[in-house]
C-alpha positions as CSV (number, residue, x, y, z in Angstrom):
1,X,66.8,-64.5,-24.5
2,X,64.7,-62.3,-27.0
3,X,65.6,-59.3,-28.2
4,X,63.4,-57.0,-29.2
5,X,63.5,-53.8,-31.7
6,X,60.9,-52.1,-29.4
7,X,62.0,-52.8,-26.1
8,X,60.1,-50.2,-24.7
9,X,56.7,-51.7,-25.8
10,X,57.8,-55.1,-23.9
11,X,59.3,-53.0,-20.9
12,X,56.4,-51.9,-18.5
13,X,56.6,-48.1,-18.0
14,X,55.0,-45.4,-16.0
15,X,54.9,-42.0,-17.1
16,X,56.5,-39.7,-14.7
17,X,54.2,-38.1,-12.5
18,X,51.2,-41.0,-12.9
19,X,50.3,-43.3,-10.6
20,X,51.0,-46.9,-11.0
21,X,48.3,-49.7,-10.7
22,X,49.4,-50.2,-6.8
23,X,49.4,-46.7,-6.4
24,X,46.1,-45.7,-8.1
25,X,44.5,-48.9,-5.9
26,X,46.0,-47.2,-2.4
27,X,44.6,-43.8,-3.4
28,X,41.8,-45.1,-4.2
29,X,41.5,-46.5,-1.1
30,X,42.6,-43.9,1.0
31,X,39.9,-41.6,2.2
32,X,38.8,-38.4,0.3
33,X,39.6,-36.1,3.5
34,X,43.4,-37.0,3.4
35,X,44.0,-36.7,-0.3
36,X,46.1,-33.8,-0.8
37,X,45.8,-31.5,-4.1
38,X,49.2,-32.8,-5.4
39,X,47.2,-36.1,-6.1
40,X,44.6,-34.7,-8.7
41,X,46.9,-31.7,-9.9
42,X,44.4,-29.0,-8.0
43,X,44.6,-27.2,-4.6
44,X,41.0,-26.7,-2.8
45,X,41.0,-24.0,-0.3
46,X,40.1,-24.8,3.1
47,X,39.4,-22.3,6.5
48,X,39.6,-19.0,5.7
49,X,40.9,-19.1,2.7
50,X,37.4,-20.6,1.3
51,X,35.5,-18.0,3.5
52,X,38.0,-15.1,2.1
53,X,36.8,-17.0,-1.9
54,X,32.7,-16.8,-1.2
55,X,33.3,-13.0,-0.3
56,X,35.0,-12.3,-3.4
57,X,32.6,-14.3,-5.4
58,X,29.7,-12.3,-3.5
59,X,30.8,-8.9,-4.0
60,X,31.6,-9.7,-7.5
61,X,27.9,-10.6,-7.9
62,X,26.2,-8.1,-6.1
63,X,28.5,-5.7,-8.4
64,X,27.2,-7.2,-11.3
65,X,23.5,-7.1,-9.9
66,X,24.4,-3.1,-9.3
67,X,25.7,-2.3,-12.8
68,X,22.7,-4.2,-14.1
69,X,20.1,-2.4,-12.3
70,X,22.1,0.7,-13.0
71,X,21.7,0.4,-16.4
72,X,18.2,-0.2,-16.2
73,X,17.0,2.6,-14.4
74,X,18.8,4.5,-17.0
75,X,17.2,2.9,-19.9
76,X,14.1,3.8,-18.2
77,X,14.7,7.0,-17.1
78,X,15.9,7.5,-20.9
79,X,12.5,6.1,-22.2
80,X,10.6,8.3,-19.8
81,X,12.0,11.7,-20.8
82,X,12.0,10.6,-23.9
83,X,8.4,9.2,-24.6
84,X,6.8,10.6,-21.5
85,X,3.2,8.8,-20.8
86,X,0.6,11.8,-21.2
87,X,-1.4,11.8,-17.7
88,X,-4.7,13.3,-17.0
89,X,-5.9,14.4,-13.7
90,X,-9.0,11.9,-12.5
91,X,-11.0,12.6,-9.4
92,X,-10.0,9.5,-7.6
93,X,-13.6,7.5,-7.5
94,X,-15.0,6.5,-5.2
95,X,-14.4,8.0,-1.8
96,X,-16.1,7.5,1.8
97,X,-19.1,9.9,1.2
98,X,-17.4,12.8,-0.8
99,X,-17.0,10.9,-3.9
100,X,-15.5,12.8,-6.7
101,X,-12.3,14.0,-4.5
102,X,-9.3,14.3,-6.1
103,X,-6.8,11.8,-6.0
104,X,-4.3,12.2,-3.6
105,X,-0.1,12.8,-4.6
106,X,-1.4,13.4,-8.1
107,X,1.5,15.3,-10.3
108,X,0.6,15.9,-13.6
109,X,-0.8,18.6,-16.4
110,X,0.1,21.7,-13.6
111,X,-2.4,20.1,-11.3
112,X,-0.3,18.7,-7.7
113,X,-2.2,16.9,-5.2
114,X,-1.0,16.1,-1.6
115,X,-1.5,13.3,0.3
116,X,-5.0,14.4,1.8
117,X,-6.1,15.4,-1.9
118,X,-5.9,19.5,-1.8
119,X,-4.6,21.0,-4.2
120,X,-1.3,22.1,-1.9
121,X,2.0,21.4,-1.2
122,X,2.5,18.6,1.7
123,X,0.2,19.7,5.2
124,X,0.8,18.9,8.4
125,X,-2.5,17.8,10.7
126,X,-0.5,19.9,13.5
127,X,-0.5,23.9,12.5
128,X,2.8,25.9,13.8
129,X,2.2,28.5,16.3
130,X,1.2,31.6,14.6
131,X,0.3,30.4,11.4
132,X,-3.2,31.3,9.7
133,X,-5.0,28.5,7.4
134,X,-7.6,29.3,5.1
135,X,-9.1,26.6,3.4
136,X,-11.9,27.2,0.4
137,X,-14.4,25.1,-0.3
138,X,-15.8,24.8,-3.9
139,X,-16.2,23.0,-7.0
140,X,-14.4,23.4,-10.2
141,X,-14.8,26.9,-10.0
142,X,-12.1,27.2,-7.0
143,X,-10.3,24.2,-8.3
144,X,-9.4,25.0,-12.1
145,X,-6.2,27.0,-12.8
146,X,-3.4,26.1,-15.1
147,X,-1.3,25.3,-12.1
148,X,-1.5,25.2,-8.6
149,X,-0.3,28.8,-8.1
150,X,-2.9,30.4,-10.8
151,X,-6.1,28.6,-9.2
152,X,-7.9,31.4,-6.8
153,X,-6.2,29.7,-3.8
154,X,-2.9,30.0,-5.3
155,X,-3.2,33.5,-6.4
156,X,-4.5,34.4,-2.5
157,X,-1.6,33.1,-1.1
158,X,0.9,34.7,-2.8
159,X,-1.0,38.1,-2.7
160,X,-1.2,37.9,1.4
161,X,2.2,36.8,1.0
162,X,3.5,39.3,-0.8
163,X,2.1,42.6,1.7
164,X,3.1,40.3,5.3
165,X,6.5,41.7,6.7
166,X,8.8,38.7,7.7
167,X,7.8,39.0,11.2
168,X,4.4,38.7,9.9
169,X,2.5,34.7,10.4
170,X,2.4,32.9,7.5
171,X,-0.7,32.5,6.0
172,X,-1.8,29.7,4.4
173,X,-4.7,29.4,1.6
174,X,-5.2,26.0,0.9
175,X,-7.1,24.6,-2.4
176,X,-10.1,22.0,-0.8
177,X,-12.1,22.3,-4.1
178,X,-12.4,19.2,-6.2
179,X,-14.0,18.9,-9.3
180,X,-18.4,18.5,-9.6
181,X,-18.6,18.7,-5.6
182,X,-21.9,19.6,-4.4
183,X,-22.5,21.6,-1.2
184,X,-23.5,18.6,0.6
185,X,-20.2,17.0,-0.1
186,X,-17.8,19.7,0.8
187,X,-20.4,19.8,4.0
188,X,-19.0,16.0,5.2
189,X,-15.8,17.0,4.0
190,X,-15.2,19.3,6.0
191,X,-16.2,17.5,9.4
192,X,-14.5,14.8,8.1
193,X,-10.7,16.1,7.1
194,X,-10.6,19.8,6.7
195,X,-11.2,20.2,10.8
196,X,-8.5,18.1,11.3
197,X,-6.6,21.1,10.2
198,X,-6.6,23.2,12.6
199,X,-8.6,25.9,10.1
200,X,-8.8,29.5,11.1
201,X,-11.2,30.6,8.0
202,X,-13.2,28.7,5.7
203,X,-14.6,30.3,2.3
204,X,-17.6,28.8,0.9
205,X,-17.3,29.5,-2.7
206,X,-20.5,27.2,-4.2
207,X,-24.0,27.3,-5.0
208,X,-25.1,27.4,-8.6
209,X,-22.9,24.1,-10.0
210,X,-25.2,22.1,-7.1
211,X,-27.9,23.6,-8.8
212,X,-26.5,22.6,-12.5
213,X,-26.5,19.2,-11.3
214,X,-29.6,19.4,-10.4
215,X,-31.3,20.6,-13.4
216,X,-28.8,18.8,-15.9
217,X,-30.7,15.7,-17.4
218,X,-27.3,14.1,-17.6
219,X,-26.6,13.7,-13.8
220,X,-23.7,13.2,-12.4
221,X,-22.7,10.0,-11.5
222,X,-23.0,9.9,-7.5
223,X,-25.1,12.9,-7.2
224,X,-27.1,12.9,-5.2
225,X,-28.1,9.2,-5.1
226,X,-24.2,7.8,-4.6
227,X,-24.1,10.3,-2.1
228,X,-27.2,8.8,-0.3
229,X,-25.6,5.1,-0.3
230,X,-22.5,6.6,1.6
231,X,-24.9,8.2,4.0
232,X,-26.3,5.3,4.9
233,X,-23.0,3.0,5.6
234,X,-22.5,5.3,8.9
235,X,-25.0,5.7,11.2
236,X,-22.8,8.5,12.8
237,X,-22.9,10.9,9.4
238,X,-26.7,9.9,9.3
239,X,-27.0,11.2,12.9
240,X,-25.4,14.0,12.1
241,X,-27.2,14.6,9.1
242,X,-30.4,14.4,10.7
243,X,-29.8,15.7,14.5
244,X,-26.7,18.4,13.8
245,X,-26.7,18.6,18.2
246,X,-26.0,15.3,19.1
247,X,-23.2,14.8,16.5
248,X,-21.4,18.4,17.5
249,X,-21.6,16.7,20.9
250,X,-19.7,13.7,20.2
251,X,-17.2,14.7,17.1
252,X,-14.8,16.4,19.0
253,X,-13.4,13.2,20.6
254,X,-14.1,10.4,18.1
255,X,-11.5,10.0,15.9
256,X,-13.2,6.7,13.7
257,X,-14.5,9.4,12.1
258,X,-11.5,10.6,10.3
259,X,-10.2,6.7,9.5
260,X,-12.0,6.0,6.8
261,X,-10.8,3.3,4.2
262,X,-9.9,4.8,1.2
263,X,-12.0,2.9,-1.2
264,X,-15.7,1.5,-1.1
265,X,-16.9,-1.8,-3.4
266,X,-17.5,0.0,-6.9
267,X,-19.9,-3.0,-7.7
268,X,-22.2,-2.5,-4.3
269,X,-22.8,1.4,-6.0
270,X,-23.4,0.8,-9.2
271,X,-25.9,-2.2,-7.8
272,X,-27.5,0.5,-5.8
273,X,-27.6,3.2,-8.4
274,X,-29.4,0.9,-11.3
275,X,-31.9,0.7,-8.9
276,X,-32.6,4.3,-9.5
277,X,-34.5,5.1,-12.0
278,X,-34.0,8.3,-14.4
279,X,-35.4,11.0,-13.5
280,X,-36.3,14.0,-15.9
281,X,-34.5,17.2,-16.1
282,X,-36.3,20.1,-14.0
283,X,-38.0,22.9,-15.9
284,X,-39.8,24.8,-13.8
285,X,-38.0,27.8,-10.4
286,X,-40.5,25.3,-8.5
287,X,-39.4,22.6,-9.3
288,X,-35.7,23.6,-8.3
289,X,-36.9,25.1,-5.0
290,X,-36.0,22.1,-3.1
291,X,-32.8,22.2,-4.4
292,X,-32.1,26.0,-3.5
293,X,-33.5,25.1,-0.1
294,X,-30.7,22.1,0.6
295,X,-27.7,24.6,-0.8
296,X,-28.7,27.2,1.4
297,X,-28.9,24.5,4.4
298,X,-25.8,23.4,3.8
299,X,-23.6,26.2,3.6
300,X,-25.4,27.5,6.8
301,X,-24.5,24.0,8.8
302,X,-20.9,24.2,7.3
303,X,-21.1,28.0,9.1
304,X,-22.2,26.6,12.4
305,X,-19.8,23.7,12.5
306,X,-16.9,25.8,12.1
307,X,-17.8,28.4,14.5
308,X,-18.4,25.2,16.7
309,X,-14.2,24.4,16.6
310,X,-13.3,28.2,16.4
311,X,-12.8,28.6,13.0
312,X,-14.8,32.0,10.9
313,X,-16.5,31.4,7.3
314,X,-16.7,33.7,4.5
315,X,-19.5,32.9,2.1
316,X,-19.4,34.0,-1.6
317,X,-21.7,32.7,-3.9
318,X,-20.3,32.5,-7.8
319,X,-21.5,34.0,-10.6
320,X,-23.1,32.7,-13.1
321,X,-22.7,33.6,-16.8
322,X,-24.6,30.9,-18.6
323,X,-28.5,31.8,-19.3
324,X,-31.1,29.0,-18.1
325,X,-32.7,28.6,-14.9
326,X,-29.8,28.0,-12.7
327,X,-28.8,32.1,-13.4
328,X,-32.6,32.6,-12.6
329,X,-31.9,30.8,-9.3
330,X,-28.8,32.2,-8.1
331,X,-30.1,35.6,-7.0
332,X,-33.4,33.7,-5.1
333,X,-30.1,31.4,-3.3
334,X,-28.8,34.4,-1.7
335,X,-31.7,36.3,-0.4
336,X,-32.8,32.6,1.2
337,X,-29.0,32.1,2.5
338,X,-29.6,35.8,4.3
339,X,-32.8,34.9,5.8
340,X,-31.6,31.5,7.1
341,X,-28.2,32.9,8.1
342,X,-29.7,35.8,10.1
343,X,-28.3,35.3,13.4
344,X,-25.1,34.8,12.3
345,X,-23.3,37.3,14.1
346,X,-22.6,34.7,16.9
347,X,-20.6,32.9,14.2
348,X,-18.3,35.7,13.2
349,X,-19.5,34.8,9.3
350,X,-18.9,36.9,6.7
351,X,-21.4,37.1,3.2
352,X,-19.4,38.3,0.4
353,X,-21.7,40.6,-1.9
354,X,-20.6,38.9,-5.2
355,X,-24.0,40.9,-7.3
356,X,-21.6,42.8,-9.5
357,X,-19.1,40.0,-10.1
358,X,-20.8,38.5,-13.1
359,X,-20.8,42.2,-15.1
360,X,-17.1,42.9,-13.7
361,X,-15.6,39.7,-15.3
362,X,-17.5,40.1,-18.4
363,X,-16.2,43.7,-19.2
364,X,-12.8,42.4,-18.3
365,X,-13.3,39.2,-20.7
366,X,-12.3,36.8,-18.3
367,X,-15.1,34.0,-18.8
368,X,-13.9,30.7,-20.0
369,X,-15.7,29.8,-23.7
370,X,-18.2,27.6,-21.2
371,X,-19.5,30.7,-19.7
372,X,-19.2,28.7,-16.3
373,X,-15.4,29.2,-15.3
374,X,-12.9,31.8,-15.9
375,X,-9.4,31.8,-17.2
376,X,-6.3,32.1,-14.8
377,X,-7.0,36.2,-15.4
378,X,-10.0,35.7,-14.1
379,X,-8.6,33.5,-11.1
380,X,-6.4,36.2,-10.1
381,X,-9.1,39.4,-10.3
382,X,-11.8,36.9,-7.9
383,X,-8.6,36.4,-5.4
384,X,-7.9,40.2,-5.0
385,X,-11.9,40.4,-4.0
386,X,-11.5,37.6,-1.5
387,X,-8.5,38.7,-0.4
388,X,-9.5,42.1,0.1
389,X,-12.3,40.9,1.9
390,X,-10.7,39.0,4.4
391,X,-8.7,42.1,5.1
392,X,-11.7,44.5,5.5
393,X,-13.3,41.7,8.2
394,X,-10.0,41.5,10.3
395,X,-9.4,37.6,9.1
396,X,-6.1,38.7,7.7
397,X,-3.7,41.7,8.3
């Protein structure tokens, strides 16, 4: 018999808590779904117990996707506040036919847009019982004002506002000027949107900027040929255009009218408008007579259509402080808009006499440097006229 010094290196031995060869072989062998955890050292979780795991595991994640998303918007709310992206306020381009219009839920530089484009708080279609809406139509002379509340709109409200007793209706003056908006625009405009408004006055505040257009050499873009290509794409505006009747007729119960898509192929306009060619500036009272004809046509179709749905005008024609032939022009406007406008009793319309505005503003320095618009000061001294207007013709209390 040999004896070793190592016995334990000619003894076979298992280490406690190992399988043996026979052992390893048999769980080897035996199938994966009935080996317990105390053969591998581990316990899996099974039943409820896994579901009861997956739901920790998911709210742990979505926790993490929280804190992470947190701390995002408040890196970016950080960088916002801190470095703040200047914005400027573009007339959204192009629109259905009233190109120009301002873009709608625009907030920025004191100007706030709704959702329809005026400058005004949020409008519903549907107008409360009792409530009086005044919308003005104009250019950049009714639309400029530091903010919403100092444009001639703004100042009108809160003046009307501020003499109505609480049982008084509220009285709404809403901002439907855009910037460089001819008559003919704030014409489709207004059968387009504004009546959807249930309007009880409209004030026609334009005149001589159509005329500026029209003599500038520099046109503007989309005026009046962009204009014409809008025209064109439906045949119901043309009709309208052409036979003022038939479309009265039929506008009260089509509502296609007032779904139009919100932007037109930039590419088809310019196409169209490099067809054009330039035209040279006009330099002659005949040569603009045309001109002074369509204005005064315009405002006295935008005076018939509103009487048409029950709704009074008040016309005012601006002032105009720069010298050329578009001041020249502006006193030969109104004495064409009275001849035209006659019979307008039937209508209800009222014709603001605006002939001393021009020397009124200047005594009082209110004329912005570009001897066009006027500064907030001036905004507020044109809305006591208005307003005191309205009240002498019965439109307001």
């Amino acid at each position: 018999m040999t004896h070793s010094a190592w016995p334990e290196l000619l003894t076979p031995t298992t280490p406690q808590g190992v399988p043996g060869p026979s052992e390893s072989k048999a769980c080897l062998d035996e199938p994966w779904h009935n080996r317990t955890g105390t053969t591998v050292g581990m316990a899996q979780p099974t039943g409820w117990w896994a579901m009861a795991l997956l739901a920790k595991r998911f709210v742990i994640f979505l926790s993490g996707l929280v804190v992470i998303f947190t701390v995002l918007e408040g890196v970016l709310v950080w960088q916002a506040k801190t470095y703040p992206k200047p914005r400027r306020f573009i007339p959204r381009y192009p629109t259905p036919y009233v190109e120009f219009y301002s873009e709608a839920m625009y907030h920025g530089d004191g100007i706030s847009t709704n959702d329809a484009g005026f400058r005004y708080s949020e409008l519903p279609k549907r107008k409360p019982e009792g409530e009086i809406r005044i919308f003005m139509l104009s250019s950049s002379l009714g639309f400029i004002g530091k903010t919403n509340d100092t444009t001639i709109p703004g100042f009108m409200e809160a003046m009307l506002a501020d003499a109505n007793t609480a049982s008084a209706p509220r009285v709404r003056v809403i901002n439907a000027a855009s910037l460089s908006l001819a008559t003919r625009q704030s014409l489709v405009l207004l059968v387009t949107k504004i009546l959807d408004y249930e309007p009880d006055v409209i004030i026609v505040f334009h005149g001589p900027e159509t005329l500026f257009y029209a003599v500038h050499e520099d046109r503007r873009l989309g005026y009046p040929y962009a204009f014409a290509i809008r025209e064109s794409q439906d045949q119901k505006l043309k009709q309208y255009l052409e036979y003022p009747n038939h479309f009265l007729a039929a506008i009260a119960s089509m509502q296609t009218m007032h779904e139009f898509q919100p932007d037109l192929a930039r590419t088809m306009v310019q196409e169209e408008l490099s067809t054009f060619t330039k035209q040279e500036p006009i330099t002659s009272m005949e040569e603009l007579t045309p001109h002074i004809e369509g204005v005064a046509n315009d405002i006295c179709r935008m005076i018939h259509i509103s009487a048409t749905f029950g709704c009074r005008t008040m016309v005012a024609i601006p002032p105009w402080h720069a010298r050329g032939l578009v001041h020249d022009a502006v006193p030969i406007l109104k004495e064409l808009l009275s001849q035209q406008c006659q019979d307008e009793d039937e209508t209800g319309a009222v014709f603001v006499n605006t002939s001393q505005w021009e020397k009124s503003l200047t005594v009082q320095h209110v004329w912005h440097p570009d001897s066009i618009h006027w500064t907030d000061e001036g905004n507020q001294i044109i809305a006591s006229k208005f307003v005191k207007a309205l009240r002498e013709n019965g439109m307001v209390k």
